[in-house]
C-alpha positions as CSV (number, residue, x, y, z in Angstrom):
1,X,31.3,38.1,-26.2
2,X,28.7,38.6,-28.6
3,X,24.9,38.0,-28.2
4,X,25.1,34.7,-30.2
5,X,27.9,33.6,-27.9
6,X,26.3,34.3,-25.1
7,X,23.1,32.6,-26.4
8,X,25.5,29.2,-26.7
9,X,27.1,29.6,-23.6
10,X,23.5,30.4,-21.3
11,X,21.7,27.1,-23.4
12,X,25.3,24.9,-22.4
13,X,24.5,26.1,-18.7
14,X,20.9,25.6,-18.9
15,X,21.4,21.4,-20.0
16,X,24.2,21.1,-17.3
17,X,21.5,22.5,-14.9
18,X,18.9,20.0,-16.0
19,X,21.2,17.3,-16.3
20,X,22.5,18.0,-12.6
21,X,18.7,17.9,-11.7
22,X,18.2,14.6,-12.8
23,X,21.7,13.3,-11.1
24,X,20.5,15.1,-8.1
25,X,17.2,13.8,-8.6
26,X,18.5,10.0,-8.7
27,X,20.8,10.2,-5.8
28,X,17.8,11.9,-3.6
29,X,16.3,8.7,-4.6
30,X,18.6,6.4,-3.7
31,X,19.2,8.1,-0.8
32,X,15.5,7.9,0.3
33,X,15.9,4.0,-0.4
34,X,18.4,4.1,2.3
35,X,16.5,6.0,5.0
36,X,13.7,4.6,7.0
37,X,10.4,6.3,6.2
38,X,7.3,5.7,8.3
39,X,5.4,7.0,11.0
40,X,5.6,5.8,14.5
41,X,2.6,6.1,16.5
42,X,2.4,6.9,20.1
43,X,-0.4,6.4,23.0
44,X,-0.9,9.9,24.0
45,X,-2.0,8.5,27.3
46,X,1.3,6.6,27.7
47,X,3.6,7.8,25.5
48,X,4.2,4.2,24.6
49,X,4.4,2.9,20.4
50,X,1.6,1.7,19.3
51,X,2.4,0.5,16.1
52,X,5.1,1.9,12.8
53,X,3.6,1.8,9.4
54,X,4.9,3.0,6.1
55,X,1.8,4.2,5.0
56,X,0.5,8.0,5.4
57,X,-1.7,8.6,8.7
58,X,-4.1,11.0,8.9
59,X,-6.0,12.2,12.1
60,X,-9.0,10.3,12.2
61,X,-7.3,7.1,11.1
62,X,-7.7,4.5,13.3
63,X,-5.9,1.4,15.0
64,X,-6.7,-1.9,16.3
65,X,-4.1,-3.5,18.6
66,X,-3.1,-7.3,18.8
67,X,-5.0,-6.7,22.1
68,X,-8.5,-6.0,20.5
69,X,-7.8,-2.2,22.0
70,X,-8.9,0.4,19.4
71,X,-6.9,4.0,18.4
72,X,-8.0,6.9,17.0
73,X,-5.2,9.0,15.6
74,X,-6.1,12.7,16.8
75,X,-2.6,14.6,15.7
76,X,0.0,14.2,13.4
77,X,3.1,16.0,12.6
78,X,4.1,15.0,9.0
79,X,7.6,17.0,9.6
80,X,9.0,13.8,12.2
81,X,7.0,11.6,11.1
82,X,5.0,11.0,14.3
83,X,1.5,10.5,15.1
84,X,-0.3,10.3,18.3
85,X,-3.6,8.1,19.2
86,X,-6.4,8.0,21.7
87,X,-8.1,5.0,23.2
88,X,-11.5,4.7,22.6
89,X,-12.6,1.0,23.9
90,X,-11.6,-2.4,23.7
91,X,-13.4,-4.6,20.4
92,X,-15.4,-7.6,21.1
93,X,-14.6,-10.3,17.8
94,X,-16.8,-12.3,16.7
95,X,-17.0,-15.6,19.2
96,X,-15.6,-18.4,16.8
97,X,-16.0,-22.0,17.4
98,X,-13.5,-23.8,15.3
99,X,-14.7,-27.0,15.7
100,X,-18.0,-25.9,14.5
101,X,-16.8,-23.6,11.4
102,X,-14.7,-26.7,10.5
103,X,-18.0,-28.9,10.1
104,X,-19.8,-26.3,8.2
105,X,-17.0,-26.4,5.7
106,X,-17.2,-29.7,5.6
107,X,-20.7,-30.4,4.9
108,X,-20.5,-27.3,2.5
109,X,-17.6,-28.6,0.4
110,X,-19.1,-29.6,-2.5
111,X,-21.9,-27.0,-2.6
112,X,-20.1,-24.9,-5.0
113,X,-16.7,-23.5,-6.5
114,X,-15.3,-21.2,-3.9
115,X,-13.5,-18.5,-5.2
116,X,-10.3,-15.5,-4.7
117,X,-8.6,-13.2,-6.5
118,X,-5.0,-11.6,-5.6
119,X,-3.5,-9.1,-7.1
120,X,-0.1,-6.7,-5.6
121,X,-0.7,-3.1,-6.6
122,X,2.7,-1.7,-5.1
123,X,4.5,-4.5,-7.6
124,X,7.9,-3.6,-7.3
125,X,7.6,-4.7,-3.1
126,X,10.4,-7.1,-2.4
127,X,12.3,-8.3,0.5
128,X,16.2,-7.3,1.1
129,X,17.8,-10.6,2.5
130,X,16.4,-12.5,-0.4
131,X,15.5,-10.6,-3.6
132,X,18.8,-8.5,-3.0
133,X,16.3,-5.5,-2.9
134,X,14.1,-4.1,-1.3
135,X,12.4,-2.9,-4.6
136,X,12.6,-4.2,-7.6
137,X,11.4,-2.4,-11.3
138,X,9.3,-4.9,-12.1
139,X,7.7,-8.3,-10.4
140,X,9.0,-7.9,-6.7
141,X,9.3,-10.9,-3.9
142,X,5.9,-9.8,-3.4
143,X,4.4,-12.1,-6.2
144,X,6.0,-14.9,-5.0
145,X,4.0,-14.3,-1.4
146,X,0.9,-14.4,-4.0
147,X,2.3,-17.8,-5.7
148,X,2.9,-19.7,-2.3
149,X,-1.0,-18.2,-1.0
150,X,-2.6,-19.4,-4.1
151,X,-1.1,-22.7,-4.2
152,X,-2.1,-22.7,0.1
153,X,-5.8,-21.7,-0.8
154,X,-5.7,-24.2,-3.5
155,X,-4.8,-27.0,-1.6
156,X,-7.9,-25.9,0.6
157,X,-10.0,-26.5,-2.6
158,X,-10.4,-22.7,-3.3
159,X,-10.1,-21.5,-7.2
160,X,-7.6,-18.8,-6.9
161,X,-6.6,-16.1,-10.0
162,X,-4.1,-14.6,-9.8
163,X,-3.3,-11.1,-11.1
164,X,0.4,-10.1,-12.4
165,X,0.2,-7.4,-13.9
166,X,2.7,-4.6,-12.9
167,X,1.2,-1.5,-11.8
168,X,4.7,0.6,-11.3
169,X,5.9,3.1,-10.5
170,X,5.2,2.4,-6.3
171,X,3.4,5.8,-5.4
172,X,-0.1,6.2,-4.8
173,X,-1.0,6.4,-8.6
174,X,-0.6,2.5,-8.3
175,X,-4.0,2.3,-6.7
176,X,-5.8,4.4,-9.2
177,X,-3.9,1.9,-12.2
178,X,-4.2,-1.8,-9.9
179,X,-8.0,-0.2,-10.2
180,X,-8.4,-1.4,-13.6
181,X,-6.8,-5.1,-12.4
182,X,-9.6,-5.3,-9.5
183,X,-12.2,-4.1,-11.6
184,X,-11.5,-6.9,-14.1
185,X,-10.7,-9.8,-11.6
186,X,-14.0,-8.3,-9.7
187,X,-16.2,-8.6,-13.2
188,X,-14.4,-11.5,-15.4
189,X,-13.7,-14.1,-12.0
190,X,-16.5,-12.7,-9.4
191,X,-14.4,-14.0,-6.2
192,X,-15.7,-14.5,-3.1
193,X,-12.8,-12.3,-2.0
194,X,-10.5,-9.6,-3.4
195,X,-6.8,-9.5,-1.8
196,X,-4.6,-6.7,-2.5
197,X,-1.0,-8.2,-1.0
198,X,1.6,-6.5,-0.1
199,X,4.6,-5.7,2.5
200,X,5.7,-3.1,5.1
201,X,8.6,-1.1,4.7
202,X,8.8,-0.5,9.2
203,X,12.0,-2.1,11.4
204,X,12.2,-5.8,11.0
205,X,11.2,-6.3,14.8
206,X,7.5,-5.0,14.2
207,X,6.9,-8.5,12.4
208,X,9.1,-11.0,13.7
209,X,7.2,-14.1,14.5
210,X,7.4,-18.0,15.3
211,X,3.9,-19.5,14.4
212,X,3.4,-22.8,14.8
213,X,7.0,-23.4,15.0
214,X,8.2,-21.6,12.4
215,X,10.1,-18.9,11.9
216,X,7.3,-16.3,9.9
217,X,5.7,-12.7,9.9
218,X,2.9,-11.0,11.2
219,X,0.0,-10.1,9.1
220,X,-1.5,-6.4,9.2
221,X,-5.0,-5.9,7.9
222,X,-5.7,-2.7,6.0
223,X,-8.8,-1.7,5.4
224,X,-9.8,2.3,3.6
225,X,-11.8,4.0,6.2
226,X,-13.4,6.0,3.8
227,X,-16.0,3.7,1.7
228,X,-19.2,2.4,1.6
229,X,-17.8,-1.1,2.0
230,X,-16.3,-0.9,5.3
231,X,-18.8,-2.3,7.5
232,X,-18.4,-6.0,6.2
233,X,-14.5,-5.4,5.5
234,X,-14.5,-5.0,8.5
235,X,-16.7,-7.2,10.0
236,X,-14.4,-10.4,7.8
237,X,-11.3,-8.7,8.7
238,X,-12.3,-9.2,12.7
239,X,-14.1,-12.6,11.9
240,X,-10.4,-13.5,10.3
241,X,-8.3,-11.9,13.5
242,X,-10.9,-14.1,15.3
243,X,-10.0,-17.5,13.8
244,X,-6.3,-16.8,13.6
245,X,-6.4,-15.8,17.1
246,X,-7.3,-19.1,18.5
247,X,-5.6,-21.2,15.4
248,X,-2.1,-19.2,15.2
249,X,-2.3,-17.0,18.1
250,X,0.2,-13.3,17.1
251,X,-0.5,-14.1,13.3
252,X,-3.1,-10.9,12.6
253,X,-0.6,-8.2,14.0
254,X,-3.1,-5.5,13.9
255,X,-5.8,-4.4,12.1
256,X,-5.1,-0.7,10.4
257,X,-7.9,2.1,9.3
258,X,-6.4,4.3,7.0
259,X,-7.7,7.5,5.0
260,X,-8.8,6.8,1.5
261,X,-10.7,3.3,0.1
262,X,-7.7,1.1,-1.7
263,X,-9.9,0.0,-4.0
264,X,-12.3,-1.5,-1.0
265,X,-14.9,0.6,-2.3
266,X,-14.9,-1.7,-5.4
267,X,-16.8,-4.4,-3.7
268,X,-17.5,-6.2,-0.3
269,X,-15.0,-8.4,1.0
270,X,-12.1,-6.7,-0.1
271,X,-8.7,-6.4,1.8
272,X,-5.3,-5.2,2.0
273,X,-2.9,-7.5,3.4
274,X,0.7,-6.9,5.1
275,X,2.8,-9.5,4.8
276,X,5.6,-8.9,6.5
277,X,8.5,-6.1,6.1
278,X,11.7,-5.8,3.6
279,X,13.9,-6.4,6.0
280,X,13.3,-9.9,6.7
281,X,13.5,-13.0,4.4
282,X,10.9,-13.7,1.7
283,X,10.4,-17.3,3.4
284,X,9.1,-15.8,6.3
285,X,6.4,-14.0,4.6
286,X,5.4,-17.2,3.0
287,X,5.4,-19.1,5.5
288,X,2.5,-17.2,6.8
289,X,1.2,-16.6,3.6
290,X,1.0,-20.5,3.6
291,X,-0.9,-20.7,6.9
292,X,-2.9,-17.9,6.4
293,X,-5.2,-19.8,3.6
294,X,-6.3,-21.9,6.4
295,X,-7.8,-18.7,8.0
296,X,-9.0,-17.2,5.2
297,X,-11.0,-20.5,4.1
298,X,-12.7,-21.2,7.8
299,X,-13.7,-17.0,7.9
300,X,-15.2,-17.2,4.3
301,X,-16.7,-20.7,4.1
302,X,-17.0,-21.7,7.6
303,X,-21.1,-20.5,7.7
304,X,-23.6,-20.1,6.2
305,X,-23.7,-16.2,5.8
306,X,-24.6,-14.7,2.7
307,X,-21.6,-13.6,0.6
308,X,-21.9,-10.2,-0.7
309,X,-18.9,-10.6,-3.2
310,X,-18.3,-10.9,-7.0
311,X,-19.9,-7.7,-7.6
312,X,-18.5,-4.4,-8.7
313,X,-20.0,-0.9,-6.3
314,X,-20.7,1.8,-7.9
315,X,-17.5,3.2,-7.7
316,X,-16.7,7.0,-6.2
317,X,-13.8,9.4,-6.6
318,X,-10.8,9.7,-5.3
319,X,-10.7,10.6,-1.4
320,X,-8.6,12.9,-0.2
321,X,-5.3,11.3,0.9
322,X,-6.0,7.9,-0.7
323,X,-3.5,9.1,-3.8
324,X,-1.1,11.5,-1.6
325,X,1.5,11.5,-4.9
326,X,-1.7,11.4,-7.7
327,X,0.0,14.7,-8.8
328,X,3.4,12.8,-9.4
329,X,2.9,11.9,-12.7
330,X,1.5,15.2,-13.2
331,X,4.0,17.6,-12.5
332,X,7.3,15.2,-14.2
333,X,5.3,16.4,-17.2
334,X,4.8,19.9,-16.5
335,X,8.8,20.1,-15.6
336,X,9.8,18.3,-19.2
337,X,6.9,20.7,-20.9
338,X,8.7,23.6,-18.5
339,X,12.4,22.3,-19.8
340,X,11.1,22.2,-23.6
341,X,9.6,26.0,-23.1
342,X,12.8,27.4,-21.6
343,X,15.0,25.9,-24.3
344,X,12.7,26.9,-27.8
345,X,12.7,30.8,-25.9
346,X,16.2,30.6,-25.5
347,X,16.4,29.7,-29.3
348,X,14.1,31.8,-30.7
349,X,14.8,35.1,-28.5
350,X,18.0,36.6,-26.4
351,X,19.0,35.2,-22.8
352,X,17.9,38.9,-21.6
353,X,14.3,38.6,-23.1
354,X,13.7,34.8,-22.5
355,X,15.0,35.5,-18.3
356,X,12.4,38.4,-18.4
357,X,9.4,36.5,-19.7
358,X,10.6,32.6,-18.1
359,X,10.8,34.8,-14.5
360,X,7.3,36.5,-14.9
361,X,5.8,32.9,-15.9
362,X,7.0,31.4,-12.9
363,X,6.4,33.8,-10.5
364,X,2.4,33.6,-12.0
365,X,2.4,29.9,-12.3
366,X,3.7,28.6,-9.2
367,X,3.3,30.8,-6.4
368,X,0.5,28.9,-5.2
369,X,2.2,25.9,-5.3
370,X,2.7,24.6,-2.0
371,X,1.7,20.8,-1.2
372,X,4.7,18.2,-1.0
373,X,4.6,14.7,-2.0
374,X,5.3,11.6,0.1
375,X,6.5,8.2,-1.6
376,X,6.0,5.2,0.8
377,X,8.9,2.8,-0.6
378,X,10.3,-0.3,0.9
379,X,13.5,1.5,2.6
380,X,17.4,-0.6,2.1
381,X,19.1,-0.4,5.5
């Protein structure tokens, strides 16, 4: 076989190679659709679960139980997907009185327009027994949780905008693009409070619930550890775990810390909900989304605290952990600028000379390469 032939023959095997990469590549994805992927977290003391989330956990992150008990996560082991946590003390809420929050809304109901802003950063969240998927590529389940909270908080007299915009692909480059979408609900709307809403992607059983005689979800709290909002994110997400408490006892599941800001760093009053899980029906999730305005209203209008809301933070970088796949995007490009090298060598010089000088590149160019990436994804059982 002569040099041109061979030439022929090595490109022929070099596009089967790619093209078996992306086949591979897609199955490896469906495949990950169909296995669970989230961490369980144990009680060292115990051994007991604590709690199963989808998102990454760090040491450090911390955990606050339906109990009012609070975690610290002190080890991890990313391989099994395990974590274990510390008791450090039981909270103390805020003491509520709703009959008295209910008459400061009242006499405050025509003091001015109350505002909030939703917006769904992981877009493509949807929920298996009714969307037919647990993800869909393009505008999941997920908004129609937003639709049936704005139409609750409307009812409630609360002017509510709602952001649709679709911030795919689900990794944690969604946070660093739904950034833009808070930045401009934050500036254009000024809410009295930012939600980012969103689903779990744990075992069904984590969120089952009957609240006020319906069949509905739990609701996690997540709020980013790491930002200079924290304090009063934290001090409305225990004021709300407070009110629902006593009004729809089991609706706050939890309250989670994790690494990184979610955008919270954007502004005061700003949270991450969890509505839910893909596993269940949609109509559970908004069946709590529906009774969840009520909360929301009582812990934001119920008193007459200062709002610090409606303003945009001087905003800081990226934490570390906050966008664990930020390199995603990244390195698809370096691999199609990679495939495009190989090929124009192979044209323009001989198999022998192109292996020589493709080998020596890589051997330079990615021996230090050794992080992995993590995509959080609703799972299809």
């Amino acid at each position: 076989m002569n040099k041109k032939k061979m030439n022929k023959v090595t490109i022929l095997i070099l596009l089967i190679i790619v093209f078996l990469s992306f086949a591979f590549s897609s199955y490896a994805e469906k495949q990950a659709e169909l296995q669970p992927d989230y961490y369980t977290v144990y009680d060292a003391k115990t051994n007991k679960v604590l709690f199963r989330t989808a998102m990454e956990v760090y040491k450090g992150d911390r955990y606050l139980s339906g109990d009012n008990k609070l975690y610290e996560v002190f080890k991890v082991d990313k391989n099994e997907n395990i974590a274990y946590a510390k008791y450090l003390r039981t909270e103390k809420l805020p003491d509520v009185n709703i009959e008295e929050i209910s008459q400061a809304m009242a006499v405050a109901e025509n003091t001015g327009e109350k505002r909030v802003a939703i917006y769904s950063t992981h877009s493509d969240e949807s929920y298996l027994p009714s969307d037919g998927a647990a993800s869909i590529n393009g505008h999941g389940g997920i908004y129609k949780v937003d639709a049936v909270l704005q139409k609750a908080l409307e009812a409630k007299g609360v002017t509510v905008k709602v952001d649709r915009t679709l911030y795919l692909p689900h990794d944690a480059m969604a946070y660093s693009r739904s950034r833009t979408g808070a930045v401009k609900l934050l500036k254009d709307f000024k809410p009295d409070l930012l939600l980012d809403v969103h689903r779990d992607a744990v075992p069904f059983k984590e969120y089952i619930r009957k609240i006020a005689g319906k069949n509905a979800t739990g609701v996690r709290i997540v709020l980013g550890r790491n930002n200079p909002n924290l304090k009063a994110n934290q001090q409305l997400a225990y004021r709300i775990k407070a009110i629902a408490d006593k009004t729809y006892p089991n609706m706050i599941k939890d309250v989670f810390f994790g690494q990184g800001d979610f955008n919270q760093d954007l502004t005061p009053n700003s949270l991450l909900l969890e509505f839910g899980t893909y596993s269940h029906t949609r109509e559970r999730a908004e069946v709590s989304a529906s009774l969840i305005a009520d909360i929301l209203t009582k812990a934001l209008y119920g008193s007459d605290e200062q709002k610090q809301v409606g303003t945009v933070t001087k905003t800081q970088k990226p934490l570390p952990g906050q966008n664990k796949a930020a390199g995603t995007g990244i390195w698809v490009l370096i691999g199609v600028v990679v495939v495009s090298a190989v090929a124009f060598m192979f044209l323009s010089t001989g198999g022998r000379e192109m292996y020589h000088k493709f080998s020596k590149a890589t051997r330079k160019e990615f021996a230090s390469y050794l992080g992995k990436f993590r995509r959080k994804k609703g799972d299809e059982p």
